[in-house]
C-alpha atoms as one frame of an Amber mdcrd trajectory, in Angstrom:
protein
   1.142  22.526   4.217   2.375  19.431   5.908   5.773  17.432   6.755   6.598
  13.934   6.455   8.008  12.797  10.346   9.981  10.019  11.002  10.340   7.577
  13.841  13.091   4.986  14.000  13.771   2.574  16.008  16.144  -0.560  16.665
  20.474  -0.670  16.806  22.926  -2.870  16.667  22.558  -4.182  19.908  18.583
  -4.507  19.530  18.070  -5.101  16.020  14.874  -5.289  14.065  14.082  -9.188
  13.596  12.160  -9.429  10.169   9.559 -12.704   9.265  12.311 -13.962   6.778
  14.874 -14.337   9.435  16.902 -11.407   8.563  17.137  -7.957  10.476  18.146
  -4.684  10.663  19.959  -2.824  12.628  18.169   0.721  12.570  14.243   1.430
  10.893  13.426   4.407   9.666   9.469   4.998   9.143   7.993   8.014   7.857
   4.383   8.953   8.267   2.236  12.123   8.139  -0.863  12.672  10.757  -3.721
  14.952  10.892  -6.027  15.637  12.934  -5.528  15.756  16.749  -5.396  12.675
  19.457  -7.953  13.250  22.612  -7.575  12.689  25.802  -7.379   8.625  26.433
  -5.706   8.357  22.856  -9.093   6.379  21.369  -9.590   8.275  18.329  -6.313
   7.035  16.222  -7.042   5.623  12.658  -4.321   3.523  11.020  -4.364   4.265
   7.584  -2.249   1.888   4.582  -1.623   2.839   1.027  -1.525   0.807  -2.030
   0.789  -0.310  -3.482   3.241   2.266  -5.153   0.979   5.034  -3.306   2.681
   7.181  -0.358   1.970   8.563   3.123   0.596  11.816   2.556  -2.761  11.674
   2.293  -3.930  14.636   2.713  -2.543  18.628   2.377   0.446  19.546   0.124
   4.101  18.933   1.053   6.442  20.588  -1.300   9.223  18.491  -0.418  10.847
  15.155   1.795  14.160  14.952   3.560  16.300  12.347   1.719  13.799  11.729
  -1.090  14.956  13.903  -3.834  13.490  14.211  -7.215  11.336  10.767  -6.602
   9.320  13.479  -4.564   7.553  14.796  -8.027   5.107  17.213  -8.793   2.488
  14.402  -8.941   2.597  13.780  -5.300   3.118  16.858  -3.606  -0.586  16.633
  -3.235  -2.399  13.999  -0.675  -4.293  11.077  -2.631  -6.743  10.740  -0.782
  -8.503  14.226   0.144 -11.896  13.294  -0.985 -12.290  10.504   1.618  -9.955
  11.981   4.713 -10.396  15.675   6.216 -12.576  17.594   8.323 -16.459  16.613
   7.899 -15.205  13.495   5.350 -15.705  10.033   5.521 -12.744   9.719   7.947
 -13.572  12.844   9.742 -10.413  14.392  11.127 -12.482  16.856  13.369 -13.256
  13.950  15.096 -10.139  10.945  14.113  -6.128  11.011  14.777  -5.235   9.695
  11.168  -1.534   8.105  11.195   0.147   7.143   7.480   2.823   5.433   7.497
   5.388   4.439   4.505   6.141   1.112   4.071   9.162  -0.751   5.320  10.985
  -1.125   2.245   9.816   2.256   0.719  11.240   4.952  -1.485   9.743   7.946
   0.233  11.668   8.281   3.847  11.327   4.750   5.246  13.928   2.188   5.325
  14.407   0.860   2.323  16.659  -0.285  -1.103  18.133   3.127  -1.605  18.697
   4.003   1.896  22.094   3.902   3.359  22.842   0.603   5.324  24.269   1.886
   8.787  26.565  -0.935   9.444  28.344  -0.741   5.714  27.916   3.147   5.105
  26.475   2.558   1.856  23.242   1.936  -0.042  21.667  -1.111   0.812  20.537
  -2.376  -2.635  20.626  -5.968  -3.841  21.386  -6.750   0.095  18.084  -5.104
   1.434  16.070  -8.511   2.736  13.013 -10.055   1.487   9.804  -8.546   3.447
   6.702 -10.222   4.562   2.652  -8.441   4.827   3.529  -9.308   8.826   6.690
  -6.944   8.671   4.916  -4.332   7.883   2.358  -4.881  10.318   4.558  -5.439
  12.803   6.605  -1.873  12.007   3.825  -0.062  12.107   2.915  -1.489  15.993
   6.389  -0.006  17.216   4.748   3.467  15.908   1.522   3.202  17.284   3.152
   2.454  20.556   5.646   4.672  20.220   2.517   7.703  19.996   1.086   6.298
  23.139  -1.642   4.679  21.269  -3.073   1.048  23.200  -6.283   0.603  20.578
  -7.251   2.143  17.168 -10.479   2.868  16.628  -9.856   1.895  13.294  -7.491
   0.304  10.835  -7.987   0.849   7.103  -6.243  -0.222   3.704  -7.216  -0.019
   0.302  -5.572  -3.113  -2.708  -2.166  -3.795  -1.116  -2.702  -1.183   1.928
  -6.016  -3.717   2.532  -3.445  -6.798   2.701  -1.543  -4.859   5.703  -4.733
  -3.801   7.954  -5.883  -7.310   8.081  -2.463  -8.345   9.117  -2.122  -5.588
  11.547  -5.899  -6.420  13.399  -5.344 -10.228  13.346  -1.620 -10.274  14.634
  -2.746  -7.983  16.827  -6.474  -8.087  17.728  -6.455  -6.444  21.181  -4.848
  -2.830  19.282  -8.082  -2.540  16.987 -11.316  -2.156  17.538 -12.860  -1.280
  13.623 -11.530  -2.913  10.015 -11.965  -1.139   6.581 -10.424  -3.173   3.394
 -11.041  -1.933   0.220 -10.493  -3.716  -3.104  -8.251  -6.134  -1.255  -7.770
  -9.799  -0.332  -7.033 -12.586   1.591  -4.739 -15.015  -0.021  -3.008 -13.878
  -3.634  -4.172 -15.771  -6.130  -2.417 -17.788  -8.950  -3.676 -15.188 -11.456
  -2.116 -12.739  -9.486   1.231 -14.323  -8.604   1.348 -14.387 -12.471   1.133
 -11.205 -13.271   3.611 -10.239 -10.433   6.109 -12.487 -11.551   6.138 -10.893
 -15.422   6.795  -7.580 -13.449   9.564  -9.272 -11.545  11.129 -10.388 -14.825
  10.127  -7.189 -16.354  13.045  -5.735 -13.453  15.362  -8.408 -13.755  16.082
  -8.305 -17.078  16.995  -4.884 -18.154  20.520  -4.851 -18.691  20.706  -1.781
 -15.967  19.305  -3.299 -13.076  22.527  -5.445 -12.105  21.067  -7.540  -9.344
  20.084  -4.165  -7.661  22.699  -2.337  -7.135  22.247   0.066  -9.905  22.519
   3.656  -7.700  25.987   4.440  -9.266  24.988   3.907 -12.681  22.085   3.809
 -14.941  18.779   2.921 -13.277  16.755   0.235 -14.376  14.186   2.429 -15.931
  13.230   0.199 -19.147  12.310  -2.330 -16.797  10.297  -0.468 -14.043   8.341
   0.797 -16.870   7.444  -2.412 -18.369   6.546  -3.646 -15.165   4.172  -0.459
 -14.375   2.513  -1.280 -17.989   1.837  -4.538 -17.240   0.477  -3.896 -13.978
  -2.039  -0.567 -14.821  -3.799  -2.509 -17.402  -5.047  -4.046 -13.760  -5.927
  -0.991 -12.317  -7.860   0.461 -14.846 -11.074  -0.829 -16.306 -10.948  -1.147
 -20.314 -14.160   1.162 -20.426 -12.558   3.978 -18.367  -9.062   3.174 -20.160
 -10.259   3.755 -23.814 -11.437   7.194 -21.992  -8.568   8.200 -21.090  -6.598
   7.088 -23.572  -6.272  10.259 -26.146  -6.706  10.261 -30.000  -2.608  11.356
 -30.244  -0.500   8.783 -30.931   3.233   9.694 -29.507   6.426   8.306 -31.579
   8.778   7.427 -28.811  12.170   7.252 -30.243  14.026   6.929 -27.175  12.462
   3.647 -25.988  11.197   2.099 -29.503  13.661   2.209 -32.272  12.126  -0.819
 -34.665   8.655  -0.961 -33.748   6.294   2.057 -34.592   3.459   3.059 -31.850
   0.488   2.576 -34.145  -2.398   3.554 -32.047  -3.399   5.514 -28.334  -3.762
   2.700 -26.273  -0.149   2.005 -26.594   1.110   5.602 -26.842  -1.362   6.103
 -23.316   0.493   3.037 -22.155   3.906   4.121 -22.711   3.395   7.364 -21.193
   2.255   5.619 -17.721   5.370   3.917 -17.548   7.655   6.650 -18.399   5.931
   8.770 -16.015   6.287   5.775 -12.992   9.847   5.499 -13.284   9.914   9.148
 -12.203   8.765   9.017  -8.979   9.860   5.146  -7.660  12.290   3.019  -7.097
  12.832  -0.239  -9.112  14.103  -2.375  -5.577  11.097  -1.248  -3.567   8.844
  -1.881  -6.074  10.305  -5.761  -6.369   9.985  -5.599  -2.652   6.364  -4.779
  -2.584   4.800  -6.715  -5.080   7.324  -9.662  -3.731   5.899  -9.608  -0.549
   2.362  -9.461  -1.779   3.189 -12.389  -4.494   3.519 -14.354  -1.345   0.598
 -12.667   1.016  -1.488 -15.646   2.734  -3.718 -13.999   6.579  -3.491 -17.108
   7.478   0.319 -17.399   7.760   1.162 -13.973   8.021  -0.602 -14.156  11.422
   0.740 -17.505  12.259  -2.543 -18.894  12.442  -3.695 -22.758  12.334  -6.404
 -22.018  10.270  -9.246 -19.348   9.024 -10.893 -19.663  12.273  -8.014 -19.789
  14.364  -7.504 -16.479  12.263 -10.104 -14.621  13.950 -10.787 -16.057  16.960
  -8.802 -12.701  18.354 -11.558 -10.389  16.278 -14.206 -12.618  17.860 -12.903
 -11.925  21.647 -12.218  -8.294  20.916 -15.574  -7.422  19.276 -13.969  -6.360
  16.628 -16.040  -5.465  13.174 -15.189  -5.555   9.583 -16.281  -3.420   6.371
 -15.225  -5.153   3.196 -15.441  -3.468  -0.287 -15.572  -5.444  -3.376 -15.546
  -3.580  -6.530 -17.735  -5.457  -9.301 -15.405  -3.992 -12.453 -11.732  -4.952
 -10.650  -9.586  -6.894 -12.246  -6.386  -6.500  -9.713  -8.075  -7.583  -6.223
 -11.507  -9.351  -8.161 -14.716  -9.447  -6.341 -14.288 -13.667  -5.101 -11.140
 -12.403  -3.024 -13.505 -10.186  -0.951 -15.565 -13.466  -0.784 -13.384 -15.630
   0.582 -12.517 -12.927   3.115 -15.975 -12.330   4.065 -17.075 -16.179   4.193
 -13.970 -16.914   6.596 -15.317 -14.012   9.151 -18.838 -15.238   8.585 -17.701
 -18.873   9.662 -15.185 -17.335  12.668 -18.888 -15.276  13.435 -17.116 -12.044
  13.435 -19.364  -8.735  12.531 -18.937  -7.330   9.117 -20.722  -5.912   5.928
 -19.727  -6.244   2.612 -20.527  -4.022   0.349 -20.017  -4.397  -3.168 -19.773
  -1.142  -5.735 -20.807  -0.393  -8.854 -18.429   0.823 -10.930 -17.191   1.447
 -14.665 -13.796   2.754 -12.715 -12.228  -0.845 -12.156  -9.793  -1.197  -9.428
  -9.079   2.771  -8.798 -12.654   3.592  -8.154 -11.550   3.422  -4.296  -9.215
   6.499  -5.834 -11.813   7.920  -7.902 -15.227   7.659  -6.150 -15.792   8.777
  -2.907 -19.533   8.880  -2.821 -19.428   5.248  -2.892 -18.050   4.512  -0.216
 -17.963   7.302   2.089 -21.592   6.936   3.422 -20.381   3.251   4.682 -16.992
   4.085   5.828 -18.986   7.109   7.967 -21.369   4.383   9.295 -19.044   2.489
  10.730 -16.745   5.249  12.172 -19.548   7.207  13.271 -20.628   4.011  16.066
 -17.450   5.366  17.545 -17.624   7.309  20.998 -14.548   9.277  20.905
């Protein structure tokens, strides 16, 4: 058993100044931890989810305050137990592993659906635009806030990987270890794409109404279209056709014309009925809105890729990049570019590219191949 905490921060007085040039008066993060800090505070791990992932990572938790029935069945269990725990890859016998929901989230932070403290009522079509760097820079106020001054690590895996190069080049001196796994460095045209059909996938359902849909109907035609266009990423065709079953599923409900004719799309359908029941249609614009636009370079107000990690360079700091050879969300040349721009700034790293039929959830899937790398790096520690 574990519970989601919460720290906030900021008021009217001192509000919370976002990239965009908007702010907030109050932020609300919630994050889980395990594992137990020592003495000078060195062991701390920083640890980002993907995309429409969560902060519980590890250990069940029944329940969130303020969450509702988003909180389903499906994630009352941590996703990530086979990597994070005592004796695992990120060994909490021996780590201080902090979680943290994104600014903008559905599952305790500030976000869409959360009640706007200046109006008294949900924010909705009024919550701002957020940058990678927002989150990066949230998630400083809790590290500080814990009484951590460096991590010994900061990790992310696909959108989480986008954030923990963000947080260790804005802020070089707080980290002293990088982990990014199937992630990148600068979205790519292919990418912006794909995010933009999902943004019109939203948009365009007759509930969504600019946003503000939390008295009425929810957009749920739309977030499902938009979670079927983006799983066909995650998923590698190989391990799709796997799991795709030989029952084809009339849905009646959704499809009134067209007939389902075969388990690919039935398997589809299903994925995006099953989203809409556990997340929000504004954070999800948020999120893949802010990663439509993710560039390290400007997100750390950088000149240039050097410039970008001339802070890792002073600090020592070293890298572990995974590239995953079947991914078609974060392909294998994104992990290239990332890796070329440390070799040229001369900062240490290994990359490390996996073999897998899994696509872009084998860091979900397979611990064995990564966990032997990950423990490497973390085990050079002296904590």
């Amino acid at each position: 058993m574990i519970e989601t905490q919460f720290y906030e921060f900021g008021s009217a007085e001192s509000p919370v100044k976002l990239r965009g040039g908007d702010s907030l008066s109050q932020v609300k993060i919630a994050y889980e931890t395990w594992g137990e800090l020592n003495a000078d505070k060195s062991n701390a791990i920083l640890l980002n989810h993907a995309l429409s992932g969560s902060h519980h990572v590890l250990g069940y938790n029944p329940a969130i305050p303020g969450v509702g029935k988003l909180w389903t069945e499906e994630l009352q269990q941590g996703w990530w137990e086979e990597f994070v725990g005592p004796g695992k890859a990120i060994d909490t016998d021996k780590f201080f592993v902090i979680c943290p929901n994104y600014l903008g989230g559905c599952y305790g932070s500030t976000g869409p659906s959360s009640v706007n403290p200046d109006t008294g009522k949900v924010y909705g079509s009024s919550f701002p635009h957020l940058y990678v760097a927002d989150q990066a820079d949230v998630q400083n106020e809790l590290i500080k806030h814990l009484g951590i001054t460096q991590l010994s690590a900061v990790v992310g895996a696909s959108v989480g990987g986008l954030i923990a190069v963000t947080y260790a080049t804005r802020y070089p001196e707080m980290v002293r270890n990088v982990v990014a796994l199937a992630s990148g460095f600068k979205t790519t045209v292919l990418n912006r794409l794909i995010l933009f059909e999902q943004i019109l996938a939203i948009e365009n359902d007759s509930n969504f109404n600019g946003g503000d849909y939390y008295d009425g109907d929810y957009p749920d035609y739309g977030l499902a279209l938009a979670r079927m266009i983006s799983h066909k990423t995650f998923v590698h065709l190989d391990s799709f056709e796997k799991r795709a079953t030989t029952t084809v599923n009339q849905d009646h409900e959704s499809l009134r014309w067209y007939k389902v004719k075969d388990p690919f799309q039935s398997y589809m359908l299903y994925q995006g009925k099953k989203f809409v029941k556990r997340f929000d249609a504004n954070t999800y614009l948020r999120i893949i809105d802010m990663w439509s636009r993710y560039d390290a370079v400007k997100e750390s107000d950088a000149v240039d890729e050097r410039d970008l990690f001339k802070g890792a360079k002073a600090n020592g700091q070293k890298y572990l990049v995974f590239s995953i050879d079947s991914d078609f969300c974060f392909y294998p040349e994104e992990q290239a570019v990332l890796v070329d721009a440390l070799e040229q700034a001369e900062v240490e790293n290994m990359h490390i590219t996996v073999h897998s039929d899994k696509g872009h959830d084998s860091f979900l899937l397979e611990p064995a191949l990564y966990a032997p790398h990950i423990s490497f790096l973390l085990n050079q520690e002296d904590v």
